[in-house]
C-alpha positions as CSV (number, residue, x, y, z in Angstrom):
1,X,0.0,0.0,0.0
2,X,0.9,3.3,-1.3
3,X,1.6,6.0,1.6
4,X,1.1,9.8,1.8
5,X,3.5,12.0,1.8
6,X,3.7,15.9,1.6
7,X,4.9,17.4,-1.6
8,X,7.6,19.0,-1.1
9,X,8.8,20.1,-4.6
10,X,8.0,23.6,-5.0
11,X,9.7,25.5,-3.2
12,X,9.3,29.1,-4.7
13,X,5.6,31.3,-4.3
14,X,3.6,30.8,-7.3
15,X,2.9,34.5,-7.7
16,X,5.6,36.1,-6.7
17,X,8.7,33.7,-7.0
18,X,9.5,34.5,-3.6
19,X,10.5,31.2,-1.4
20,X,7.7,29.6,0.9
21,X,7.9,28.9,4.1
22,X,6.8,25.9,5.6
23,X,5.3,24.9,8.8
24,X,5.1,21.3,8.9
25,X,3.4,20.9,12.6
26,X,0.1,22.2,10.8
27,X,0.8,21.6,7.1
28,X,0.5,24.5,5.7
29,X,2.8,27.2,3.6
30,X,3.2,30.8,3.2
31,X,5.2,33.5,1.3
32,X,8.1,35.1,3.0
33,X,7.7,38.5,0.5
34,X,5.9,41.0,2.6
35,X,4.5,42.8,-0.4
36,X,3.3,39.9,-2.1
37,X,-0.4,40.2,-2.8
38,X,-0.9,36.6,-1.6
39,X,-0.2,38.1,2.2
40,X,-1.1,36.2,5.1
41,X,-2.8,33.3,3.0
42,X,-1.9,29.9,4.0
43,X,-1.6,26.9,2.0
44,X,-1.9,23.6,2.7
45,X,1.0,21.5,1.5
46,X,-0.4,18.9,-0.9
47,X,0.2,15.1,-0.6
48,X,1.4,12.8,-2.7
49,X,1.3,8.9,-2.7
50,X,4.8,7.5,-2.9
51,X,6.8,4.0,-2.0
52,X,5.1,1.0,-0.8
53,X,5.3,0.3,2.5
């Protein structure tokens, strides 16, 4: 059986270009460019099914 596991590949904002930070404890990501008119919006990290276990 396939597992999930966060998807951790992009690593830049997708509007700005900026890098994301992470928080893993909750899941979700966030922009680190202050002006960037995705602001305060959190993301959750998306999950993808790899290895067998």
């Amino acid at each position: 059986m396939k597992k999930p596991n966060y998807d951790l590949s992009r690593k830049k904002c997708h509007a700005c270009g900026a890098p994301i930070h992470r928080d893993m404890k909750r899941g979700v990501e966030f922009c680190s460019y202050f002006s960037c008119r995705i602001k305060n919006v959190e993301f959750t990290i998306p999950f993808v099914q790899e290895g067998e276990e």
